[in-house]
Backbone as ProteinMPNN parsed JSONL, in Angstrom:
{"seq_chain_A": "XXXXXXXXXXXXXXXXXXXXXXXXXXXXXXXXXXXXXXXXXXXXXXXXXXXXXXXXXXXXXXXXXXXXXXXXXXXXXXXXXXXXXXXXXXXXXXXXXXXXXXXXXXXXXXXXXXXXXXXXXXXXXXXXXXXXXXXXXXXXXXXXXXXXXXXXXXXXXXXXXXXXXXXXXXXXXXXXXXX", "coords_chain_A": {"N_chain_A": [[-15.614, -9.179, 68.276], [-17.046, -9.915, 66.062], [-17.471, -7.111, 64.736], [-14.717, -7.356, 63.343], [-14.947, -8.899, 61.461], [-16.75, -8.001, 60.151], [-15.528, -5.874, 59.189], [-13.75, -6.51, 58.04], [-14.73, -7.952, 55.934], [-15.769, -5.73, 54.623], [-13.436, -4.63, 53.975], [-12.726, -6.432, 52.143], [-14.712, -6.302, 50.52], [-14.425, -3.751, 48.767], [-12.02, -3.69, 47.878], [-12.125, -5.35, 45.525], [-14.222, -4.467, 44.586], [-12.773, -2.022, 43.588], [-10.708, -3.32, 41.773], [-11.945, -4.694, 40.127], [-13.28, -2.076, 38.89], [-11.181, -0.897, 37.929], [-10.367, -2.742, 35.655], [-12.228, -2.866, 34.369], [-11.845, -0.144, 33.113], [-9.674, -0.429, 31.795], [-10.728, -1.379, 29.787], [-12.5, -0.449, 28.462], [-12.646, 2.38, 25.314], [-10.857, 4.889, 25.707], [-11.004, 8.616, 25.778], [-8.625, 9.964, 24.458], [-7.787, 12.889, 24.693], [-5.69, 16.036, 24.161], [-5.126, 15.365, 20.11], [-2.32, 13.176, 18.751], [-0.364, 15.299, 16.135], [-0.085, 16.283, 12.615], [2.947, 15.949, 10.982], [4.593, 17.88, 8.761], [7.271, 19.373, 8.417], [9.036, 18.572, 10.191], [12.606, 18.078, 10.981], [13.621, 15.747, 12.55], [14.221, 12.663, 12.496], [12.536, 10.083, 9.654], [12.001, 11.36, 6.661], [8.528, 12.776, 5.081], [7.488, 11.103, 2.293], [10.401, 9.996, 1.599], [11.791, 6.5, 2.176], [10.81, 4.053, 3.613], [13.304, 2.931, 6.59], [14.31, -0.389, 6.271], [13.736, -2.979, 8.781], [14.799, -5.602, 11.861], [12.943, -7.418, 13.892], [11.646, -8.779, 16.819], [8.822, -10.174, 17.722], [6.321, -9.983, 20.669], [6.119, -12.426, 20.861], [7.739, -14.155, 19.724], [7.958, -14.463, 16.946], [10.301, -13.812, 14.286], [10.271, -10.765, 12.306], [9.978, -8.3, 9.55], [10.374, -5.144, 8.381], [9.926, -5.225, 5.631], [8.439, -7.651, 5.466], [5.596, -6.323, 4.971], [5.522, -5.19, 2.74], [3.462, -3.796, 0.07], [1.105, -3.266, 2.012], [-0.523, -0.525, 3.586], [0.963, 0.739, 6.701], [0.957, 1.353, 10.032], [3.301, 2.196, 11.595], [4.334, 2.602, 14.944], [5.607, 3.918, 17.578], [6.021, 3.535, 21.005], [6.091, 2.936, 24.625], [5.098, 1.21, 27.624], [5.061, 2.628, 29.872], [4.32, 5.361, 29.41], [1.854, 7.401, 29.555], [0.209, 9.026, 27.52], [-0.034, 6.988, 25.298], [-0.987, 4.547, 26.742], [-3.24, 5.152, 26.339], [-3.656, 5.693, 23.786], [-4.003, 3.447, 23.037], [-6.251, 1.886, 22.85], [-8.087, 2.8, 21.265], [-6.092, 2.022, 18.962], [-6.744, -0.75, 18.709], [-9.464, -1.105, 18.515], [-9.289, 0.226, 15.755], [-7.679, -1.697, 14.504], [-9.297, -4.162, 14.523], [-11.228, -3.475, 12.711], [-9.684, -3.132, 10.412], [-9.329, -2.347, 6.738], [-8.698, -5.203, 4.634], [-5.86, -4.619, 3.398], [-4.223, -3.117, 5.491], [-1.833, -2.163, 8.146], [-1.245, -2.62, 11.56], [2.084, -1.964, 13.503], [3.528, -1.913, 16.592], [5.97, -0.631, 18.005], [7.377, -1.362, 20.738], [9.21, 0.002, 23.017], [12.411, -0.127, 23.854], [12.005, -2.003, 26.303], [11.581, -4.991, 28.425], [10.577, -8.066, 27.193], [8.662, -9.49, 28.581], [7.317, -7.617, 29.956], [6.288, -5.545, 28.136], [4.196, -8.387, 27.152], [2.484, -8.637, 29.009], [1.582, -5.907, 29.412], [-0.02, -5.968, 26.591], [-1.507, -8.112, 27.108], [-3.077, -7.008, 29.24], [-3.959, -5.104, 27.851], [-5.822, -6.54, 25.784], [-4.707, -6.833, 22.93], [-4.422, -7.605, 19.409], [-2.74, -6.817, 17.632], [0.179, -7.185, 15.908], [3.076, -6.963, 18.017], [6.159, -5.367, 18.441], [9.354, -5.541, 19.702], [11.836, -3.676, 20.548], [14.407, -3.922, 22.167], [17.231, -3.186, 22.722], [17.371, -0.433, 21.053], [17.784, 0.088, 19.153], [16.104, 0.225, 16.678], [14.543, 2.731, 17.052], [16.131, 4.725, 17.605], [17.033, 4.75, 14.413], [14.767, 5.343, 13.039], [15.113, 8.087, 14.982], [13.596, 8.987, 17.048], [11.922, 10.761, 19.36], [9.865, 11.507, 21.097], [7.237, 10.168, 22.499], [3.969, 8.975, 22.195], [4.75, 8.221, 18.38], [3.762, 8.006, 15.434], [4.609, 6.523, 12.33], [3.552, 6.477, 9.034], [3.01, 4.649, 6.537], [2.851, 4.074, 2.973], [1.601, 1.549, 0.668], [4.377, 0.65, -1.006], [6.034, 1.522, 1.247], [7.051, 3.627, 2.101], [7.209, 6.863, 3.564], [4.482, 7.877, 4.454], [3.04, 9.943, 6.209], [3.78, 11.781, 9.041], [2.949, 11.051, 12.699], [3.13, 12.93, 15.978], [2.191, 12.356, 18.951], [-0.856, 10.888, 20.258], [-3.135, 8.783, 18.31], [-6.64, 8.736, 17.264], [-9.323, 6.533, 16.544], [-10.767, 7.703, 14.376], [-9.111, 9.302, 13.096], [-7.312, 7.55, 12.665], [-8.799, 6.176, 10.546], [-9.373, 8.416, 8.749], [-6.468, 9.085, 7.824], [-5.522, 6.46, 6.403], [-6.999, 7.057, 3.759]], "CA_chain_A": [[-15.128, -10.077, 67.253], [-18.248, -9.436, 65.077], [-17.388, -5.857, 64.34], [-13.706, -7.038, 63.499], [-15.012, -9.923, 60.545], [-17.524, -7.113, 59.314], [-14.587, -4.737, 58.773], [-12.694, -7.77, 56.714], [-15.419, -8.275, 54.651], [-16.057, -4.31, 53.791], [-12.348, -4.266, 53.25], [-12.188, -6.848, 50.644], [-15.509, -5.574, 49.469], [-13.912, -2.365, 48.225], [-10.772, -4.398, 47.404], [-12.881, -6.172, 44.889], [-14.92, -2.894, 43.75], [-11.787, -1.194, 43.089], [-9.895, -4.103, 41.258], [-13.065, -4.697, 38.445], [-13.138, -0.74, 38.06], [-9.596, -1.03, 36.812], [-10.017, -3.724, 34.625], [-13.045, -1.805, 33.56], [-11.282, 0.995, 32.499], [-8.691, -0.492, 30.391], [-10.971, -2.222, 28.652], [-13.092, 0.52, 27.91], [-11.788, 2.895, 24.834], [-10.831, 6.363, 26.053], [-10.865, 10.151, 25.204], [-6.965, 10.554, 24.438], [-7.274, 14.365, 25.39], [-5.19, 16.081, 22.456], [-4.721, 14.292, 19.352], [-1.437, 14.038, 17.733], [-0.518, 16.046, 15.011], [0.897, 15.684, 11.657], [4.033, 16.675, 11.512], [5.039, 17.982, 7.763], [8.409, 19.541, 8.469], [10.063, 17.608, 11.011], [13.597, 17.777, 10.7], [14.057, 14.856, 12.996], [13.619, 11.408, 11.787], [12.733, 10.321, 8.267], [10.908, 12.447, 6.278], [7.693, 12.276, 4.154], [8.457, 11.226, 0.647], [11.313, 8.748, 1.866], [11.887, 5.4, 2.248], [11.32, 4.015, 5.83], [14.575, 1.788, 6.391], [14.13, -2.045, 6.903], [14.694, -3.768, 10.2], [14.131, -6.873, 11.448], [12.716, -7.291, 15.074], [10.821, -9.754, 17.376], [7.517, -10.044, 18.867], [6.32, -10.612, 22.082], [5.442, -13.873, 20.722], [8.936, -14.665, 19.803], [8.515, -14.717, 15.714], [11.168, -13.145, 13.869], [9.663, -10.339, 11.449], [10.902, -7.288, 8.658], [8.843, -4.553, 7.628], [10.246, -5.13, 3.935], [7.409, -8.302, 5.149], [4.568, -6.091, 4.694], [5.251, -4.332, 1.55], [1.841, -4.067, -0.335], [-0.033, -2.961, 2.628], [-0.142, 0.469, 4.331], [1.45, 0.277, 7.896], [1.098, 2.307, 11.149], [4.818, 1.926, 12.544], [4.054, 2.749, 16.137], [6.845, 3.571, 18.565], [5.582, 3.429, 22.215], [6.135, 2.488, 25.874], [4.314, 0.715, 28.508], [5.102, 3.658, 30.75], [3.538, 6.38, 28.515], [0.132, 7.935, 29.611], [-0.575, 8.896, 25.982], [0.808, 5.304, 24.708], [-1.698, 3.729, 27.137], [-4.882, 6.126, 26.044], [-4.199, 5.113, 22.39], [-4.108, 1.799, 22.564], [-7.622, 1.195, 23.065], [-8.358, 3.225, 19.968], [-5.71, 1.366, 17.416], [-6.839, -1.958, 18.925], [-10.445, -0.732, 17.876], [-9.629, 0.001, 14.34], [-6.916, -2.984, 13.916], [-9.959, -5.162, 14.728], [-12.206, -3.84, 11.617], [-9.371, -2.161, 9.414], [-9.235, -2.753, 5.934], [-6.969, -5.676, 4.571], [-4.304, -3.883, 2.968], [-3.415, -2.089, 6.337], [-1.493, -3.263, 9.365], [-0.532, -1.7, 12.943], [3.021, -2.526, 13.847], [3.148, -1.564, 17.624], [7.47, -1.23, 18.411], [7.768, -1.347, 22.285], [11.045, 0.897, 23.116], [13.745, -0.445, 24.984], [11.29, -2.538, 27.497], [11.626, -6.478, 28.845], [9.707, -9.226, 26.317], [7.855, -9.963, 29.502], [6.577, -6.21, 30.768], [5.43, -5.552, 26.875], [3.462, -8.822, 26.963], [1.743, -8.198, 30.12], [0.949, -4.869, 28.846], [-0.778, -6.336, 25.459], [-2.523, -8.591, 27.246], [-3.81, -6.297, 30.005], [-4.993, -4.377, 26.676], [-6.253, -7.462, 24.593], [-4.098, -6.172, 21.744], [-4.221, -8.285, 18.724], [-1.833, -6.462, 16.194], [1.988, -7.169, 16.377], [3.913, -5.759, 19.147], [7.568, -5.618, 18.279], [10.434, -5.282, 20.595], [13.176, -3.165, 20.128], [15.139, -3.762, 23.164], [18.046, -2.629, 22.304], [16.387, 1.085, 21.002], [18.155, 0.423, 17.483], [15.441, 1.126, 16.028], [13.805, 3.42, 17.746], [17.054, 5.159, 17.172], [17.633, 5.008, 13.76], [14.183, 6.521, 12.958], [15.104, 9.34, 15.485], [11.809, 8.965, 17.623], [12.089, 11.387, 20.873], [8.244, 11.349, 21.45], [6.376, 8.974, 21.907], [4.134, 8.048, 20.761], [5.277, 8.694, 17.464], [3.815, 7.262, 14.338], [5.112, 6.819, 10.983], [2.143, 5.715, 8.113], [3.729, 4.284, 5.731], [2.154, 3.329, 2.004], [1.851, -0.053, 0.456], [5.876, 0.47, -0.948], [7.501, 1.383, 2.406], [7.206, 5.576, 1.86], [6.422, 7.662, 4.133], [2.929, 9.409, 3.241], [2.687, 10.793, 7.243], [4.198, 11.076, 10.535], [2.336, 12.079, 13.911], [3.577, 13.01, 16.866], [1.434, 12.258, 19.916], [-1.607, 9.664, 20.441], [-3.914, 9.06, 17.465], [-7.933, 7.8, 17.531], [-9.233, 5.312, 15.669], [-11.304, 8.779, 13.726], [-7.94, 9.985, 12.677], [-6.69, 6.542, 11.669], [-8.977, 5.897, 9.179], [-8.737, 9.307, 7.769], [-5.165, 8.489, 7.866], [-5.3, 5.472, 5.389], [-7.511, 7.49, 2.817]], "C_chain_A": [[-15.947, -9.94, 65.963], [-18.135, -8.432, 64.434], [-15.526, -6.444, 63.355], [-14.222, -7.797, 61.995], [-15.741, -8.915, 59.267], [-16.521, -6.198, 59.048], [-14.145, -5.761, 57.722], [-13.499, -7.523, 55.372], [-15.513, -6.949, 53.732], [-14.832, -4.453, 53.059], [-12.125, -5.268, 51.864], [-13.603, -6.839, 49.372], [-14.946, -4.47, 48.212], [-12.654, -2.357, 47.418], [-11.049, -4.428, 46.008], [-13.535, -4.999, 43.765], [-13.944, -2.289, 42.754], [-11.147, -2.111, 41.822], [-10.779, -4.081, 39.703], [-13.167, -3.173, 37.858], [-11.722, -0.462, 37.198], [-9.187, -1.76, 35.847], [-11.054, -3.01, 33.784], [-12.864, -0.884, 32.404], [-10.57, 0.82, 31.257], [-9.496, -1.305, 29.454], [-11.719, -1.144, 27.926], [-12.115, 2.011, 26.552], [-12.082, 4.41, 25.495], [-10.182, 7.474, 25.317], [-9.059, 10.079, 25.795], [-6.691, 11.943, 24.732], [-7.004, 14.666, 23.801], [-4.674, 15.402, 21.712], [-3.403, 14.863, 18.92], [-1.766, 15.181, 16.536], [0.361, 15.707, 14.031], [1.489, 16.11, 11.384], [4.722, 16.939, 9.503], [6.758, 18.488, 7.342], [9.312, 19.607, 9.695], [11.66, 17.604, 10.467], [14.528, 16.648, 11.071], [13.302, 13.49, 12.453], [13.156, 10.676, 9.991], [11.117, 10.729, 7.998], [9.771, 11.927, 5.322], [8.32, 12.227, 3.121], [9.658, 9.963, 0.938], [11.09, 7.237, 2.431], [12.227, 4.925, 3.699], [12.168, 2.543, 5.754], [13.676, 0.197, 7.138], [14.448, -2.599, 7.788], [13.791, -4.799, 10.502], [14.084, -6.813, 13.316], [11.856, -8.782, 15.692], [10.072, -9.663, 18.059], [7.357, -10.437, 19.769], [5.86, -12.299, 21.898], [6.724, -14.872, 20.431], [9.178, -15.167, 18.369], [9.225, -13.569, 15.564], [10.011, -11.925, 12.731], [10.403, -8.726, 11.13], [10.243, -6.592, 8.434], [8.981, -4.386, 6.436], [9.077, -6.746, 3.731], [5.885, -7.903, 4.975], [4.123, -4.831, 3.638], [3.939, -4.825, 0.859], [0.845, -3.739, 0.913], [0.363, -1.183, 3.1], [-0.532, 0.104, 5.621], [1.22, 1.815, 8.815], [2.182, 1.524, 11.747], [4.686, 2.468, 13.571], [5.064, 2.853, 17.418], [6.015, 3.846, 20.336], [6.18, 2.706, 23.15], [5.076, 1.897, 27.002], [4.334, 1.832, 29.826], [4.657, 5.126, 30.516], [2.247, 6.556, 28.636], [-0.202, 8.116, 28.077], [-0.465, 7.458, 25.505], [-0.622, 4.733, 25.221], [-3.721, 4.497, 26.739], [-5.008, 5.861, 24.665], [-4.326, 3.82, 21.872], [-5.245, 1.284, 22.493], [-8.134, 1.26, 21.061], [-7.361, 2.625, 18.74], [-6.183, -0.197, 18.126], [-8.478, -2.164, 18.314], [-10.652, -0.627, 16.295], [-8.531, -0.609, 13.806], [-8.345, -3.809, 13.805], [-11.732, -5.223, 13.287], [-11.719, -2.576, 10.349], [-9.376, -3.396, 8.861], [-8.068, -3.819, 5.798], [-5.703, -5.523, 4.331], [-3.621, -2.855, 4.034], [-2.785, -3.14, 7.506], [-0.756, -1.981, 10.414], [1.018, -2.451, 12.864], [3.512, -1.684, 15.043], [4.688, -2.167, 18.03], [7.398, -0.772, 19.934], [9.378, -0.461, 21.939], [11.751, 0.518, 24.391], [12.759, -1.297, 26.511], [11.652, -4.076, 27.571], [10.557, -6.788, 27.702], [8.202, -9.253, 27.645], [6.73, -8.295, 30.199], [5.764, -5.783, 29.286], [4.042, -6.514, 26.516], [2.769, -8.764, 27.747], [0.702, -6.924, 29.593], [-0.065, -5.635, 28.01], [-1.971, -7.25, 26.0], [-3.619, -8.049, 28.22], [-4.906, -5.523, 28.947], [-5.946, -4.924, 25.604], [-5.722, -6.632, 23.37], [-3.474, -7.15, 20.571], [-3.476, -8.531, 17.389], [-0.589, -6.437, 16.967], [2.585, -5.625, 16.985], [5.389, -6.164, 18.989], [8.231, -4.97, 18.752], [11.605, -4.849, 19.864], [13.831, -2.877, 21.55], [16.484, -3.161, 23.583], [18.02, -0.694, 21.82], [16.931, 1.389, 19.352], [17.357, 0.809, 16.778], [14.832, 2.436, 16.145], [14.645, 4.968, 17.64], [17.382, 6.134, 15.766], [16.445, 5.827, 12.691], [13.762, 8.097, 13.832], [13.629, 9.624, 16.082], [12.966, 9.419, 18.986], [11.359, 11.518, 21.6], [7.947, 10.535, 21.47], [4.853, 9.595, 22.851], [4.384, 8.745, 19.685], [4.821, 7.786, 16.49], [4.184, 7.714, 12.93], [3.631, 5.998, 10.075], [3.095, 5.582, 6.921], [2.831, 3.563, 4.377], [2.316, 1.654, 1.584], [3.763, -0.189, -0.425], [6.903, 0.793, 0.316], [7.454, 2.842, 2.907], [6.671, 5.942, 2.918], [5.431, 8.799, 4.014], [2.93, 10.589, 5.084], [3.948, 10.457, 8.448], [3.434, 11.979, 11.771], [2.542, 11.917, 14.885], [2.726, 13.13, 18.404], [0.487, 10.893, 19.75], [-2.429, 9.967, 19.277], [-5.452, 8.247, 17.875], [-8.4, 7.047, 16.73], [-10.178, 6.382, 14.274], [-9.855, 9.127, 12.929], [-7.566, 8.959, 12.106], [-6.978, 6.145, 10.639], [-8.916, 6.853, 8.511], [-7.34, 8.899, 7.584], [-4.581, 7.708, 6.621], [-6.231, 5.937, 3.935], [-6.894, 7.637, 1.559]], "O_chain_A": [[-15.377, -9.863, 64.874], [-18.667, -8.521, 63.327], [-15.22, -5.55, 62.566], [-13.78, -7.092, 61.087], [-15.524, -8.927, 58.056], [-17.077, -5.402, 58.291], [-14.328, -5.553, 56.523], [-13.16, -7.109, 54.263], [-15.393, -6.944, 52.507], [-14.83, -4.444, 51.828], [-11.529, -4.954, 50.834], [-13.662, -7.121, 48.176], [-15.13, -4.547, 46.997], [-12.254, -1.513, 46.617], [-10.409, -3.708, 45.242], [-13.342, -4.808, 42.564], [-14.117, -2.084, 41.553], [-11.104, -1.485, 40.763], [-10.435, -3.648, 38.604], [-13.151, -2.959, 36.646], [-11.471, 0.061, 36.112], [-8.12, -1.683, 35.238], [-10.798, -2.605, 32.65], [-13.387, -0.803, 31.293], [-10.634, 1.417, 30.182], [-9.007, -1.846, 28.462], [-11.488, -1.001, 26.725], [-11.06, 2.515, 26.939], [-13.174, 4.931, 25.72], [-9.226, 7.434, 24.542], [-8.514, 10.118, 26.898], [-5.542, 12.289, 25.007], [-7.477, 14.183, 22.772], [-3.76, 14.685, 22.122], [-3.093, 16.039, 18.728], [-2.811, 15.708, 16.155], [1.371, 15.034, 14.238], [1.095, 17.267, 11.24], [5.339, 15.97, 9.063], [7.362, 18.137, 6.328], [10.092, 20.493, 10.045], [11.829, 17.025, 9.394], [15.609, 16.376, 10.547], [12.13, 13.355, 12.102], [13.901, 11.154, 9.135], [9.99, 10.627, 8.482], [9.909, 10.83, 4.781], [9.32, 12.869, 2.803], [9.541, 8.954, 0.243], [10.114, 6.991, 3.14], [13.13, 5.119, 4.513], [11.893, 1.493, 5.173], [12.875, -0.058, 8.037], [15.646, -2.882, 7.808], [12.693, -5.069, 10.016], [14.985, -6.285, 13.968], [11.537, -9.702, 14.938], [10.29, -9.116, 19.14], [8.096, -11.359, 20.112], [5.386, -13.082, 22.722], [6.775, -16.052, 20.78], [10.085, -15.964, 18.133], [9.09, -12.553, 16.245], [8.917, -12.402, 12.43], [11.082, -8.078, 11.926], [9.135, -7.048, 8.155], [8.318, -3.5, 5.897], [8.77, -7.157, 2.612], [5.008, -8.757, 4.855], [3.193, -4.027, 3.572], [3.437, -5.939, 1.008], [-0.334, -4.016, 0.692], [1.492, -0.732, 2.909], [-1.563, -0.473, 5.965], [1.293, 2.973, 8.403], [2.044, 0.429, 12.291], [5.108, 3.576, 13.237], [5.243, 1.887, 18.161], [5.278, 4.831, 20.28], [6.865, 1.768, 22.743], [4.024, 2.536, 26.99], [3.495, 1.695, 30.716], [4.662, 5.956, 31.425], [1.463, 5.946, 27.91], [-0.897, 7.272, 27.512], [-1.613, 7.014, 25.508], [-1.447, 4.436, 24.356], [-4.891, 4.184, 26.958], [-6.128, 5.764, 24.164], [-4.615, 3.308, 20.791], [-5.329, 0.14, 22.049], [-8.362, 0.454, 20.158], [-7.784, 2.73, 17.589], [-5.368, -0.952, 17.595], [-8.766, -3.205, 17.723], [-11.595, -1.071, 15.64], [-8.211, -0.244, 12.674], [-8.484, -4.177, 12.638], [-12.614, -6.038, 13.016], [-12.361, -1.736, 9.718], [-9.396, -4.549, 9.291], [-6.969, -3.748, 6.349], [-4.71, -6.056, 4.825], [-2.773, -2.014, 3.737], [-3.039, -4.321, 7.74], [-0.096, -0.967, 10.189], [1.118, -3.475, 12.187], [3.989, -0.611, 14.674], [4.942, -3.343, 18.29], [7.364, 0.446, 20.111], [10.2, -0.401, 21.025], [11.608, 0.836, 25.572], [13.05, -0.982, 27.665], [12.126, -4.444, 26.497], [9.773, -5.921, 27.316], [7.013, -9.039, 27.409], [5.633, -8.262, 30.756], [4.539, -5.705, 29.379], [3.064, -6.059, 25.923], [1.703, -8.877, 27.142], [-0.518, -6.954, 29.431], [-1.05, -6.016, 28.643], [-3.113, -7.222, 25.541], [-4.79, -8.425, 28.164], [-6.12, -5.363, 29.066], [-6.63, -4.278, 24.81], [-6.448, -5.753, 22.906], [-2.295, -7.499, 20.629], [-3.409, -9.44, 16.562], [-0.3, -5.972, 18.07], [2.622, -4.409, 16.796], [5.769, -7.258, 19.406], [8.118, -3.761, 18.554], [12.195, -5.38, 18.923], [13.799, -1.747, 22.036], [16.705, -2.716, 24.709], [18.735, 0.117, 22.407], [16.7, 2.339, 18.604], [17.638, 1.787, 16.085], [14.687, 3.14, 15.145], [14.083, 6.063, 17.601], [17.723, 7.314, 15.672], [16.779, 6.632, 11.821], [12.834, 8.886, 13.654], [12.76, 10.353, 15.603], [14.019, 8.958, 19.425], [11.669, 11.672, 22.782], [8.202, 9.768, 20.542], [4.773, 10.367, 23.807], [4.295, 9.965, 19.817], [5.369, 6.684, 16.523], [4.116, 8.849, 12.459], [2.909, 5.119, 10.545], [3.835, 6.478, 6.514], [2.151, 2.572, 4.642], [3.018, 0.804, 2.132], [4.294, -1.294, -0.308], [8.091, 0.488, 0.422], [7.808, 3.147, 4.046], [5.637, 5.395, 3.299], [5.466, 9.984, 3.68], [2.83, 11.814, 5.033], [4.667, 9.484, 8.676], [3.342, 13.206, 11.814], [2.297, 10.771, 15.262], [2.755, 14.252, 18.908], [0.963, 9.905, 19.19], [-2.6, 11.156, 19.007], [-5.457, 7.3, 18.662], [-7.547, 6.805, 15.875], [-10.258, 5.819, 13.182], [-10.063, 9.086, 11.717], [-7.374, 9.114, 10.9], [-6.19, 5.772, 9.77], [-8.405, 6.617, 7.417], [-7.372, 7.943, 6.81], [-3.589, 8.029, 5.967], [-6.156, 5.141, 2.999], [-7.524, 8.11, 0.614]]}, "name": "protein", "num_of_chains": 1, "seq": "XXXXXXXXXXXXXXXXXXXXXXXXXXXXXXXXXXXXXXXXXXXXXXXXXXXXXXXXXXXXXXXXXXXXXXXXXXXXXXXXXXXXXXXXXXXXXXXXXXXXXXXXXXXXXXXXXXXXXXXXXXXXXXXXXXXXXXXXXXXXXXXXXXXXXXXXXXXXXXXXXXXXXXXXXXXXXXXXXXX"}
């Protein structure tokens, strides 16, 4: 009976071990492997030089919001999944330099086609404090022709597109980025 209580306990020793190494992890920021790249002649999606269209979406928080509401800043438009190995390797790193970018910038972090409820889970598994906006539907996701993800668009303080990069970025690359 003694041998059977000492097995219990190892097992939810290791239970226990295992569970904090995984919370560990995501909290910790990690080596994304290869970084995106910036993509200058893309024929898919909209191009540098143009005007990134206006849409109006909702956060996991459940305000309404436009990105014609953050003209005057430069934006990282962010298309991603909660099911995306790269997606989940860059999040550490824009949650890193949301938390001591300049004021005139802003993440905008569009979930693709996922539940309100599996997005906020995510964000909070990641402590992620820059707007996460749902496009459940994939209209948007769509109508800037995103097939990658992740996929960001950088967008200046009028709306333009100065970049777009196709893969995961680090928080090294982001502030070059906003230069």
């Amino acid at each position: 009976m003694r041998k059977k209580w000492l097995g219990i306990a190892l097992l939810i020793l290791l239970i226990g071990l295992a569970g904090f190494q995984l919370y560990e992890d995501r909290k910790d920021v990690t080596d994304i492997g290869e970084k995106g790249m910036a993509v200058t002649n893309d024929k898919n999606g909209i191009a540098i030089g143009e005007k990134a269209p206006d849409f109006h979406l909702e956060t996991i928080d459940g305000k309404k919001v436009k990105l014609s509401d953050y003209k005057g800043k430069k934006v990282f438009l962010n298309f991603w999944a909660t099911w995306c190995p790269p997606c989940k390797d860059e999040m550490p790193h824009m949650q890193a330099f949301y938390e001591e970018k300049p004021d005139n910038v802003e993440i905008l972090a569009v979930n693709i086609e996922e539940s309100s409820s599996k997005a906020r889970e995510f964000a909070h598994q990641y402590d992620i404090t820059f707007p996460v906006l749902l496009d459940e539907s994939g209209a948007v996701t769509e109508e800037y022709d995103v097939y990658t993800i992740p996929t960001t668009y950088v967008l200046d303080e009028e709306g333009t597109v100065s970049q777009k990069i196709v893969g995961p970025m680090d928080e090294p690359m982001m502030k070059e980025l906003i230069r």
